[in-house]
C-alpha positions as CSV (number, residue, x, y, z in Angstrom):
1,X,-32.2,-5.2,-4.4
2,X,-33.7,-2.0,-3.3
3,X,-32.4,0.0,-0.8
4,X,-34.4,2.5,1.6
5,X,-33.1,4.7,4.3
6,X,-34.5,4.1,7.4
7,X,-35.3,7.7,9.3
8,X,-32.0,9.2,11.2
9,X,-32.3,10.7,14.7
10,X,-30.2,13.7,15.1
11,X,-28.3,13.7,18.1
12,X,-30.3,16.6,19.7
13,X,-33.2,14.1,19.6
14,X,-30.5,10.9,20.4
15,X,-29.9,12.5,23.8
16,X,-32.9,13.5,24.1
17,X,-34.9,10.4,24.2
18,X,-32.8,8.4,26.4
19,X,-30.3,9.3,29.3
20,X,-26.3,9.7,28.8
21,X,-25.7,7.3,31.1
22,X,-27.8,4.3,28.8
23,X,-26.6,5.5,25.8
24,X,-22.9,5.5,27.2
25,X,-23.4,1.9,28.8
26,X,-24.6,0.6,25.5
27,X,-21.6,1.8,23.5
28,X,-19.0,0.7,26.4
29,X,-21.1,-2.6,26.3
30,X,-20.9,-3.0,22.4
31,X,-17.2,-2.1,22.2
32,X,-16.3,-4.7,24.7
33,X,-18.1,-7.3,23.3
34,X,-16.5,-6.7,20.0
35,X,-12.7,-6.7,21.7
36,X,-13.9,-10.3,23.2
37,X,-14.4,-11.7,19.9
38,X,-11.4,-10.7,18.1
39,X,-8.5,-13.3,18.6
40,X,-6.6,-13.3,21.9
41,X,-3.3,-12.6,20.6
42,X,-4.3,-9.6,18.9
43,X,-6.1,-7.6,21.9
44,X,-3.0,-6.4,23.6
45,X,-3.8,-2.7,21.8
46,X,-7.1,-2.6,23.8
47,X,-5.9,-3.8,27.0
48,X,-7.7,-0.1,28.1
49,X,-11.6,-1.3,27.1
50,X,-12.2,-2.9,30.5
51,X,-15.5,-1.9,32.3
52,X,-15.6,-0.9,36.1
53,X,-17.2,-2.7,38.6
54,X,-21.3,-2.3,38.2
55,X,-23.7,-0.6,40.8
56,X,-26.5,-2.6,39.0
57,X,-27.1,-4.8,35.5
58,X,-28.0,-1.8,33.8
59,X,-26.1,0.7,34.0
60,X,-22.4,1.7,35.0
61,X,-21.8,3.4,37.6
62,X,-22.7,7.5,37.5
63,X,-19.0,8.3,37.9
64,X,-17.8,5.9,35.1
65,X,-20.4,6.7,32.7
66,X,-17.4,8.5,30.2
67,X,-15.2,6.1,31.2
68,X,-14.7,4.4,27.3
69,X,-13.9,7.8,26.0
70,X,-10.6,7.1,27.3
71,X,-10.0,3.9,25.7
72,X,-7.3,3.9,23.0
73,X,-8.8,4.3,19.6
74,X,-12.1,6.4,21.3
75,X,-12.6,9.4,21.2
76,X,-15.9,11.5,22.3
77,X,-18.3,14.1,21.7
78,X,-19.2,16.4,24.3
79,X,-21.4,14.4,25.5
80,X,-19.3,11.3,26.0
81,X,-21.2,9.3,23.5
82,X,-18.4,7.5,20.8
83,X,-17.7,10.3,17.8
84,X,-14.4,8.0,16.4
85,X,-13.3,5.0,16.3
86,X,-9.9,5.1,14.9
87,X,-7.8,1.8,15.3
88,X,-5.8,1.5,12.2
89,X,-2.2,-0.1,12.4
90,X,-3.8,-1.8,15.7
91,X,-2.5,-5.3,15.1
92,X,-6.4,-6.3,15.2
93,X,-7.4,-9.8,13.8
94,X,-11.0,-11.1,13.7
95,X,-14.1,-10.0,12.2
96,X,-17.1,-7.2,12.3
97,X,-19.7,-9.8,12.9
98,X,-20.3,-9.3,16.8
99,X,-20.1,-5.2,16.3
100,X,-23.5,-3.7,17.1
101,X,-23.4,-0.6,15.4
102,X,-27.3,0.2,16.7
103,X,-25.1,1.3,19.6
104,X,-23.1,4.0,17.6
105,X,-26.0,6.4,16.9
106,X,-23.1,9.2,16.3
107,X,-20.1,7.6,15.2
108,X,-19.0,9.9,12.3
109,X,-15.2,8.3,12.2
110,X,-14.5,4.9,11.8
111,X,-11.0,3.6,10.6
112,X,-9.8,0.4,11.2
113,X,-6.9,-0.1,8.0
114,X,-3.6,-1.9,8.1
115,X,-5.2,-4.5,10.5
116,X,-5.9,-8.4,9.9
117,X,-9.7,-8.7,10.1
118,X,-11.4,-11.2,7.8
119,X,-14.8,-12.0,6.8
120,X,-17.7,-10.1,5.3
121,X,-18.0,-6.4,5.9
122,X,-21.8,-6.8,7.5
123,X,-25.4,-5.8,6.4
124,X,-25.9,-3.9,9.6
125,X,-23.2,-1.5,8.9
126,X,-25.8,0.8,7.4
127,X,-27.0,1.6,10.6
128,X,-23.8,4.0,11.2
129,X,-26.4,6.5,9.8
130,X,-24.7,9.9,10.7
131,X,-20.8,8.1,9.2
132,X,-19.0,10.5,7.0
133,X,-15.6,8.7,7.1
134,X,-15.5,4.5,6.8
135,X,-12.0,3.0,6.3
136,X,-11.2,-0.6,6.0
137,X,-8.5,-0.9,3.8
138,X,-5.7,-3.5,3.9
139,X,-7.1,-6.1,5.5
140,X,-8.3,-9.8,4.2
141,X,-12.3,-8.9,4.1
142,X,-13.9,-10.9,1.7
143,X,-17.0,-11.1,0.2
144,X,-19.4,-8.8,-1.9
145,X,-19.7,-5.2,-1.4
146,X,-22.5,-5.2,0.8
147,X,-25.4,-3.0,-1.1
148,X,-26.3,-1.5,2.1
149,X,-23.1,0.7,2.5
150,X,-24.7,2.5,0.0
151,X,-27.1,3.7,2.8
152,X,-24.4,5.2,4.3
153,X,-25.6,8.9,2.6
154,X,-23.7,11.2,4.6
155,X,-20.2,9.3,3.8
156,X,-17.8,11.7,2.2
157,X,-14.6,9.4,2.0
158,X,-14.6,5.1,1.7
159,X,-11.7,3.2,1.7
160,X,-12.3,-0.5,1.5
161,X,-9.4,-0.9,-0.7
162,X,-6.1,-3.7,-0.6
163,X,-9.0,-6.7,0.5
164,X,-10.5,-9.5,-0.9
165,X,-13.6,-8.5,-2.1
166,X,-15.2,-9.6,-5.3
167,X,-18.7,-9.1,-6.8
168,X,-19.4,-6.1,-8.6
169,X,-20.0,-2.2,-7.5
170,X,-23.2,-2.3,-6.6
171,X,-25.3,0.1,-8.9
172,X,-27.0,1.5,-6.0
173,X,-23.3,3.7,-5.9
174,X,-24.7,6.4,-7.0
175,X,-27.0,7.1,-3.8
176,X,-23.5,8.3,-2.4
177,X,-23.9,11.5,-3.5
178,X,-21.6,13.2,-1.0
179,X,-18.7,10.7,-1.4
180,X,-15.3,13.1,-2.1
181,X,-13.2,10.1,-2.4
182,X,-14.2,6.6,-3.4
183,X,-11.5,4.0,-3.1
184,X,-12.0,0.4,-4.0
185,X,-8.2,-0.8,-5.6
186,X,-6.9,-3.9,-5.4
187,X,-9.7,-6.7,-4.6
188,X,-11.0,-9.4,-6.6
189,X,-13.9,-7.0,-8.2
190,X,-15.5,-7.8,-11.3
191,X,-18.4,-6.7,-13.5
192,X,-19.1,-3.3,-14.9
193,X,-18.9,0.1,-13.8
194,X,-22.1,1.0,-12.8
195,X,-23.5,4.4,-14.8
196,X,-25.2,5.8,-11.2
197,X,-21.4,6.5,-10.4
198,X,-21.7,9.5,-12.8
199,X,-24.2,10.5,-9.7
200,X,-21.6,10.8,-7.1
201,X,-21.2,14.5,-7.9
202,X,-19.3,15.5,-5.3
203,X,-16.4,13.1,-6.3
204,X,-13.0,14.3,-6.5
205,X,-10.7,11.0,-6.6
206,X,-11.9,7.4,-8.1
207,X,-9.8,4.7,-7.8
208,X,-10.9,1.0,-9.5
209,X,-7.0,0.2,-9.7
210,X,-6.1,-3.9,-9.6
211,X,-9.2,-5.8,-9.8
212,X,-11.3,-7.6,-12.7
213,X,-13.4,-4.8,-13.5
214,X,-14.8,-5.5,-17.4
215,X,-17.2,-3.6,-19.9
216,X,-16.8,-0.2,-21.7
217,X,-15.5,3.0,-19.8
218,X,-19.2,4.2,-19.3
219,X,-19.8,8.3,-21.0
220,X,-21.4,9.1,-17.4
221,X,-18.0,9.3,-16.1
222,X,-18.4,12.7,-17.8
223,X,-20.8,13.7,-15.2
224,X,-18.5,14.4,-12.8
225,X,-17.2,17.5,-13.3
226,X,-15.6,17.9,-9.6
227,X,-13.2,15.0,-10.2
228,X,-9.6,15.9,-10.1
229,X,-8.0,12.0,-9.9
230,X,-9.1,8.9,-11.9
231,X,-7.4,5.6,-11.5
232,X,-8.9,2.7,-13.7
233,X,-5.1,1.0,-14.2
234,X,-4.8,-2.9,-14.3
235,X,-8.2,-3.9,-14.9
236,X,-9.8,-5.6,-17.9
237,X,-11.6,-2.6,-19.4
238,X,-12.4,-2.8,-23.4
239,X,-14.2,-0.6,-25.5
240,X,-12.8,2.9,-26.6
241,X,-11.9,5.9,-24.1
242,X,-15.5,7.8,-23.9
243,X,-15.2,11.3,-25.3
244,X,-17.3,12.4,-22.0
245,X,-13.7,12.5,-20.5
246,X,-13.3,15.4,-22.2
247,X,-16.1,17.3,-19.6
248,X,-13.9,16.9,-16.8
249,X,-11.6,20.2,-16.9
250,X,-10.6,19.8,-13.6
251,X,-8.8,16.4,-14.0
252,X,-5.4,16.1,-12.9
253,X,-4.3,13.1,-12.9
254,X,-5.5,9.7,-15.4
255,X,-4.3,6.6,-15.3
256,X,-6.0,4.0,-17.7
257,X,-3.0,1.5,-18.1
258,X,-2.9,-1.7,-17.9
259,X,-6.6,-2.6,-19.2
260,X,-7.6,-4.0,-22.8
261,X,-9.2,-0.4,-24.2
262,X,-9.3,-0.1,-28.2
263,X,-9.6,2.3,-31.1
264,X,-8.1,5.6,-30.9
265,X,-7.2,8.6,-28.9
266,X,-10.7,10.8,-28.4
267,X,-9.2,14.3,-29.7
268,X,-11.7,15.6,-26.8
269,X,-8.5,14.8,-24.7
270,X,-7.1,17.9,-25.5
271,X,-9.9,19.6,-23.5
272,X,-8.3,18.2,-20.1
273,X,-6.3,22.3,-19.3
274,X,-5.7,21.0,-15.8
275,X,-4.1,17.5,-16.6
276,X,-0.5,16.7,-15.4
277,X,-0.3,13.3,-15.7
278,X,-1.6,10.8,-17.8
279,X,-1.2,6.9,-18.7
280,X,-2.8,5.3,-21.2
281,X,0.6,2.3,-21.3
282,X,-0.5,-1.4,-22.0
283,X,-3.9,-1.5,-24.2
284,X,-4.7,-2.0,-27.6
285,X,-4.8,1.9,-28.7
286,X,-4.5,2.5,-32.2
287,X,-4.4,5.6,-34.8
288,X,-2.2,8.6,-34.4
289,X,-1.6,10.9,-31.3
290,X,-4.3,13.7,-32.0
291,X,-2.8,17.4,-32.5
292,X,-5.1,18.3,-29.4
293,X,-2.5,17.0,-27.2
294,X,-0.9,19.7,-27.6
295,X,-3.4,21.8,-25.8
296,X,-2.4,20.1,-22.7
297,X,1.0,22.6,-22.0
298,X,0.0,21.4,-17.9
299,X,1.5,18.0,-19.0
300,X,4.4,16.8,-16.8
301,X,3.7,12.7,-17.3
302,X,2.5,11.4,-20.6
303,X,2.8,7.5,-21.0
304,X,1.8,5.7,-23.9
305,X,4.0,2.5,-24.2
306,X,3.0,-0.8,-25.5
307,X,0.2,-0.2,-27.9
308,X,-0.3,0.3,-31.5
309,X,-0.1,4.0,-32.1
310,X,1.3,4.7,-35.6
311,X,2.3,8.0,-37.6
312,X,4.9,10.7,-35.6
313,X,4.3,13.8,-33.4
314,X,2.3,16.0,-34.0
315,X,4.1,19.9,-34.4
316,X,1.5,20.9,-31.4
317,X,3.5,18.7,-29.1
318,X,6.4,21.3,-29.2
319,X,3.3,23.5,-27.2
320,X,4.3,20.9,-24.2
321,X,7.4,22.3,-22.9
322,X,7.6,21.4,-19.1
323,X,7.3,17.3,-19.5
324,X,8.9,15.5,-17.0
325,X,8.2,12.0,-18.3
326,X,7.4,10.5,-21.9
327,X,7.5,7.2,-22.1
328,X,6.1,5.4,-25.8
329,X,7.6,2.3,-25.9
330,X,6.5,-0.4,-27.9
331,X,4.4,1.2,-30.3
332,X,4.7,2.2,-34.3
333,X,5.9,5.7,-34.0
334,X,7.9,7.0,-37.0
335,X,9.7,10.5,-37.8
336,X,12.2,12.7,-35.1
337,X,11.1,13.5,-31.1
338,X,10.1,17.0,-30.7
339,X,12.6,19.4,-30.7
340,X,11.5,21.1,-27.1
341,X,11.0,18.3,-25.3
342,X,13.5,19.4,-22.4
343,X,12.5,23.4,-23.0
344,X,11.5,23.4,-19.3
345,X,14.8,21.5,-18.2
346,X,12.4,19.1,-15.6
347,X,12.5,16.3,-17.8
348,X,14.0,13.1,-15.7
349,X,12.3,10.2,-18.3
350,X,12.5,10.0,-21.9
351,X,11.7,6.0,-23.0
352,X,10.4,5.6,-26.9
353,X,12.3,2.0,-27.3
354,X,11.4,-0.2,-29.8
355,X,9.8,2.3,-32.6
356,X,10.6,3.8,-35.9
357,X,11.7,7.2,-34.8
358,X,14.7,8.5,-36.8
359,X,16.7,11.4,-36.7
360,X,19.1,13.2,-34.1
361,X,18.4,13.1,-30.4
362,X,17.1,16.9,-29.4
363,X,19.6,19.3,-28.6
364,X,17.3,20.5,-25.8
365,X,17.8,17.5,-23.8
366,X,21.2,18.8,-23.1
367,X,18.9,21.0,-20.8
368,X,17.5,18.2,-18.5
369,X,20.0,18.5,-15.8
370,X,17.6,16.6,-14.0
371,X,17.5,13.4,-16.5
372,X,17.6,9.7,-14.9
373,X,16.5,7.4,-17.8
374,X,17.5,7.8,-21.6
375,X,16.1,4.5,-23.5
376,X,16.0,4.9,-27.1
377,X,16.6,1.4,-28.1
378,X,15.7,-0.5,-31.1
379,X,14.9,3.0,-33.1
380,X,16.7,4.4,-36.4
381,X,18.4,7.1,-34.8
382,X,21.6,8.5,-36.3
383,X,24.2,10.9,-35.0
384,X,26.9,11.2,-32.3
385,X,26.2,10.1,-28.9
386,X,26.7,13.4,-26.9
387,X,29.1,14.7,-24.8
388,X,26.1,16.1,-23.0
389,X,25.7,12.7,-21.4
390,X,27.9,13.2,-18.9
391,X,26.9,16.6,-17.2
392,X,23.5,14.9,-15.9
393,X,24.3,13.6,-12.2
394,X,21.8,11.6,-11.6
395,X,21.9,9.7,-14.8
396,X,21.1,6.6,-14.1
397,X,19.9,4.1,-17.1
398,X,20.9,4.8,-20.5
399,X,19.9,2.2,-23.3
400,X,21.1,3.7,-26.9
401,X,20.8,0.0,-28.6
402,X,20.1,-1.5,-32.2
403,X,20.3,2.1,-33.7
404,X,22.8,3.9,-36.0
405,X,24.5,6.1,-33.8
406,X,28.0,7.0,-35.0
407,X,31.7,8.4,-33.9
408,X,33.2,7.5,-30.3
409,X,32.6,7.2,-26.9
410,X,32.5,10.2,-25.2
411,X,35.1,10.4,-22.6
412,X,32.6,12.4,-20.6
413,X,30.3,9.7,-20.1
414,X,32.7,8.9,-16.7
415,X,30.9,12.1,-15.9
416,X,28.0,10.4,-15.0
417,X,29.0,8.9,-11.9
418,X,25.4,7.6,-10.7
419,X,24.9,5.2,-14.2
420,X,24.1,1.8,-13.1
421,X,22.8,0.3,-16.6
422,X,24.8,1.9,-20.0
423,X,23.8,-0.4,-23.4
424,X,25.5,0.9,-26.1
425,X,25.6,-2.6,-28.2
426,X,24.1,-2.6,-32.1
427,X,25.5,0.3,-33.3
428,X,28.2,1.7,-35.5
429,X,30.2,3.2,-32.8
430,X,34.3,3.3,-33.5
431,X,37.2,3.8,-31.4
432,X,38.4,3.0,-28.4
433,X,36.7,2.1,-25.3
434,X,37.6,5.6,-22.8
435,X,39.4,4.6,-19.6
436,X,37.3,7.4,-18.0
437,X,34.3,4.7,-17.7
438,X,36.0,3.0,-15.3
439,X,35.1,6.1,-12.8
440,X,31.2,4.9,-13.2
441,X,32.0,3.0,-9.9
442,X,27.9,2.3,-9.4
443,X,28.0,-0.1,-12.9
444,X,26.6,-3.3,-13.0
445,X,25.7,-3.6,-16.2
446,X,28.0,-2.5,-19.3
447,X,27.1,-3.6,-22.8
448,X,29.2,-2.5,-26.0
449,X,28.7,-5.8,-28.2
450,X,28.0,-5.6,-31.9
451,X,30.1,-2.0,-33.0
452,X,33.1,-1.6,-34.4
453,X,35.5,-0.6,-31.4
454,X,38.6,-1.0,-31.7
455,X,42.1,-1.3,-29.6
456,X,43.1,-2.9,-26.3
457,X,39.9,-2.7,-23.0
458,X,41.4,-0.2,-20.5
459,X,43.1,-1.9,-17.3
460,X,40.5,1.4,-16.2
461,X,37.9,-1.5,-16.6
462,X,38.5,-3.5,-13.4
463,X,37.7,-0.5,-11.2
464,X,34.1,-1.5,-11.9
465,X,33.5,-3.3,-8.5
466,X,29.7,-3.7,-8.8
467,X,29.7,-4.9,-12.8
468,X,28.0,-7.8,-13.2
469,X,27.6,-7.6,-17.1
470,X,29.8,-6.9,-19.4
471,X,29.7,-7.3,-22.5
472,X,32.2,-6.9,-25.6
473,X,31.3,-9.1,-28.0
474,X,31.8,-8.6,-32.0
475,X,34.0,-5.6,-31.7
476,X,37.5,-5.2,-33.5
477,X,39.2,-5.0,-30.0
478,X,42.6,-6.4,-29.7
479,X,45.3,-6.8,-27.2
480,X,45.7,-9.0,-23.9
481,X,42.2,-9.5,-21.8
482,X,42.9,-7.2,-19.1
483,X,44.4,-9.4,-15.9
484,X,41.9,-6.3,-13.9
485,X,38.8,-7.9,-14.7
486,X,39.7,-10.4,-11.8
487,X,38.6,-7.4,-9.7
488,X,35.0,-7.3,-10.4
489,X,34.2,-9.8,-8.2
490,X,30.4,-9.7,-8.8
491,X,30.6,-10.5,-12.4
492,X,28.2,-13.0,-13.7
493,X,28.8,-12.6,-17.6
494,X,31.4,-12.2,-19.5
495,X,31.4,-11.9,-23.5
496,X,34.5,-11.1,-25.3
497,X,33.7,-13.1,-28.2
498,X,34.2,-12.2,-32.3
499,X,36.9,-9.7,-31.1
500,X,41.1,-10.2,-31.6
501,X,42.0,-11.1,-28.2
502,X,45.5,-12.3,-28.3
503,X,47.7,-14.1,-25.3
504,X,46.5,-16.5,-22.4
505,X,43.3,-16.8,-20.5
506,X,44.4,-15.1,-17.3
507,X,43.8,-16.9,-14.6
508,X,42.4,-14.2,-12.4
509,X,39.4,-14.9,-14.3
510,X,39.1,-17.3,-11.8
511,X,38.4,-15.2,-9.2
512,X,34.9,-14.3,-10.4
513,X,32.9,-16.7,-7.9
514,X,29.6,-15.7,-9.1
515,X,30.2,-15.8,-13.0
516,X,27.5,-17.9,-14.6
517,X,27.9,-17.3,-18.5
518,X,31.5,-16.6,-20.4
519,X,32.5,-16.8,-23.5
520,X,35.8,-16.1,-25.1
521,X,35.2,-17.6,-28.5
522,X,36.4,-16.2,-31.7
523,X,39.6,-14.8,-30.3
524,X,43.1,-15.7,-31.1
525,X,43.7,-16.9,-27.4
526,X,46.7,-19.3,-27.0
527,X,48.3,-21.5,-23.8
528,X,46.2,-23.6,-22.4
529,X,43.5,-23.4,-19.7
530,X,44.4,-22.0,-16.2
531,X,43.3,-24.9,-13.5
532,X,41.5,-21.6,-11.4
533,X,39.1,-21.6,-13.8
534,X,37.5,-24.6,-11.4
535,X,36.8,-22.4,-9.2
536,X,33.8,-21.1,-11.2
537,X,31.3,-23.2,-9.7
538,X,28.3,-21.6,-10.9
539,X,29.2,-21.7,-14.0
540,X,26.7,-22.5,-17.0
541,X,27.9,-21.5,-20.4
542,X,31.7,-21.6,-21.1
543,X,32.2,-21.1,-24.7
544,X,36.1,-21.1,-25.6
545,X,35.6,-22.3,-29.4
546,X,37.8,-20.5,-32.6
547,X,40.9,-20.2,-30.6
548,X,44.7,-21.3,-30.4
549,X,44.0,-22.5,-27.4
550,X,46.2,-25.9,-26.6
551,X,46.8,-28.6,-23.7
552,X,44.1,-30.4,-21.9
553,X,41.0,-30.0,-20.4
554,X,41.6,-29.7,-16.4
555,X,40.3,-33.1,-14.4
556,X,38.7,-30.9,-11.9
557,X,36.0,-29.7,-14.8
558,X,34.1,-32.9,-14.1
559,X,33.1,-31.7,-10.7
560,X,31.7,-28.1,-12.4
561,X,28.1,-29.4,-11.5
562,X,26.3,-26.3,-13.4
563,X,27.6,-26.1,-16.7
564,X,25.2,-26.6,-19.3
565,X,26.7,-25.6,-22.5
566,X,30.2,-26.2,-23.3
567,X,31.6,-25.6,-26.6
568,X,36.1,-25.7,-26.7
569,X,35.7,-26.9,-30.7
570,X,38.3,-25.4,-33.3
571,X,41.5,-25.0,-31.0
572,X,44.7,-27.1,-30.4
């Protein structure tokens, strides 16, 4: 469809050509007209648009002629015709069909978000011919991007994201040459990117997140050199990442996750001197990370989990020194983590699970003060597990599974008072368990399973109020089950199994209400069952088999509804 722009009258001439007092009846008019329309509930926010009593059918009278520039949501110019129209967070439902907006000659403001309005955003809106700012995000309009919002050539800022729009961009995009920020995230969009967005000059923020957007990322996106934000995440993108990225030296910030982009890393993505954060997590990227990388020493946020990247880091990463976040999950990597990736101590995120990395972890992390998340899991890694662990307080998820670390626990690890999540399982870690871990009051989940620990669990252990895993499993541990683990009252598993458990079930095991999965198994448990283990009404897998266990099964088991697995074979 093409579009033309229809001849704009400035407001000189606007006020010129017709009295105040028409021009002021015609907005009050129109504005009224659209409160009537909207749903009754709703228009308790404009119980202010009411018109006075009327001299004539024409016109208001001369002493009321300003009168809406004192509605809520209006405000003037000054000459009392309607500048803004800002009436976001209004508790508005309806729709835009029964807005005149020929009556609006200077609205430059008009913001409406967080409301309920429905419908289609209409045709007519191009008539708001002097609009620089349009806002219509969150709400439930539907429909296609009208081509004639295009029109709109003075716009500097559109928000019509959070809707339910679908269609495609229209590709007369580009006649918004002015636009600073384009915002269209989170609707049911579809098609391409249109190339006449490389037109949009002016643009400093694009954001395409969460719709159906398809096609190749397209090279005019190098065209705008102004840009400082780009958000393309959670679409359906293919294709490789165009080179022309590499022409925007004011970027900032990239986020291309979540999309189905393929072949490798342009090396023109060292060329980025201003970027701080960029995500490339969730596509189908292949090939090595290029040295160029490590031109980028702005880097804070690099995310690069779940693809196919292969070989290790290149030596010019050791170049990015104040990283705050480097997350490559999920992907081939091989060889050790740089050596000064905590140089800058601002580093709160370090996540390269399930790769081939090997080696020590970097003595520089003992630097990061400031470090939150340490998941390493399902890696080669060798070594101690650091004392350094427990002088970070906010420490908060630590994952050091399936790897070879070696030696004890730390007693420092109780240091780290804010942990919620410590997996420790899969490793060849020896010793006993520290009692100091029982001073990690925020716990819920505690996993130790497949090392070679040894010794009785700490009574320490039941000072764990908020555990709800905890798991020991295929240990050499030995000694009672601690009569303490009654305590943690929020338990839902509990695996002791493959271990050398010795004396009776205790019966406070009973008290744990909301425990869903335990098994004892492989143990040399004797006596027989306590009857509180009834209580356990939500239970669902009770495994007691390879024990010493003797007596009866209790009669009140029958009425344990929720178990689903039950396994008491090889005892007495």
């Amino acid at each position: 469809m093409l579009l033309s722009s229809s001849t704009t009258t400035s407001k000189t001439d606007l006020h010129a050509s017709s009295t105040p007092t028409d021009l002021h009846a015609r907005e009050a008019e129109a504005l009224v007209k659209w409160k009537d329309s909207l749903d009754n509930q709703t228009q308790s926010f404009l119980s202010s648009w009411n018109l006075l009593p009327r001299i004539s059918n024409s016109s208001l009278s001369a002493n009321s002629s300003d009168i809406h520039c004192h509605w809520d949501g209006i405000h003037c110019d000054d000459f009392a015709s309607v500048l803004k129209i800002e009436l976001d967070s209004s508790n508005l439902k309806g729709t835009l069909q029964n807005v005149d907006f020929t009556s609006f000659p200077n609205l430059t403001t008009f913001v409406l978000s967080n409301n309920s309005l429905y419908g289609s955003i209409p045709h007519s809106i191009s008539n708001l011919s002097v609009l620089t700012y349009l806002d219509l995000s969150v709400n439930q309009f539907s429909g296609n991007i009208p081509n004639e919002i295009c029109l709109l050539t003075s716009l500097r800022l559109l928000y019509i994201d959070y809707n339910d729009l679908n269609g495609s961009i229209p590709h007369e995009i580009g006649m918004l040459e002015f636009v600073d920020g384009l915002f269209v995230s989170n609707n049911n969009l579809s098609g391409s990117i249109p190339a006449s967005i490389g037109s949009i000059s002016m643009l400093t923020v694009l954001c395409l997140t969460g719709n159906k957007i398809s096609g190749s990322i397209p090279p005019e996106i190098g065209l705008l050199r102004s840009l400082q934000e780009l958000y393309m995440d959670k679409n359906l993108l293919t294709g490789s990442i165009s080179p022309s990225l590499g022409n925007l030296s004011n970027l900032i910030f990239v986020n291309l996750g979540h999309n189905k982009l393929t072949s490798s890393i342009p090396r023109e993505i060292g060329q980025l001197k201003s970027i701080e954060q960029l995500h490339l997590y969730e596509n189908n990227l292949s090939g090595s990370i290029p040295s160029s990388i490590g031109k980028l020493t702005s880097l804070s946020h690099f995310d690069l989990s779940s693809n196919n990247i292969t070989g290790s880091f290149p030596a010019e990463m050791n170049n990015i020194t104040d990283l705050e976040s480097l997350q490559l999950d999920e992907n081939s990597l091989s060889g050790s983590l740089p050596q000064n990736i905590c140089l800058g101590g601002r580093f709160t995120w370090l996540s390269v699970a399930k790769n081939h990395f090997t080696g020590h972890i970097p003595k520089t992390l003992k630097n990061c003060t400031t470090l939150v998340t340490l998941s390493l899991e399902n890696n080669q890694f060798t070594g101690n597990i650091s004392k350094a662990l427990g002088i970070y307080p906010s420490l908060n998820h630590v994952n050091l599974s399936n790897n070879n670390f070696v030696g004890s626990l730390p007693p420092e690890l109780g240091n780290a008072t804010q942990l919620h999540k410590l997996d420790l399982s899969s490793n060849l870690l020896v010793r006993e368990i520290p009692k100091e871990l029982g001073l990690l009051k925020f716990l819920f989940m505690l996993k130790l399973n497949n090392n070679k620990l040894s010794s009785s669990v700490p009574a320490e252990i039941g000072m764990l109020l908020d555990l709800q895993q905890l798991d020991l499993a295929a240990n050499n541990l030995s000694g009672p089950i601690p009569i303490q683990m009654g305590q943690c009252s929020k338990l839902q598993l509990l695996n002791l199994r493959k271990n050398s458990f010795s004396g009776v079930i205790p019966y406070q095991i009973g008290k744990l209400l909301p425990l869903e999965n335990l098994d004892l198994s492989q143990n040399l448990l004797t006596g027989e069952l306590p009857p509180e283990l009834e209580n356990l009404r939500v239970l669902e897998t009770f495994i007691l088999s390879h024990n010493n266990l003797s007596g009866s099964i209790p009669s009140a088991f029958e009425e344990m509804w929720s178990l689903t697995s039950v396994d008491v074979s090889y005892n007495s």
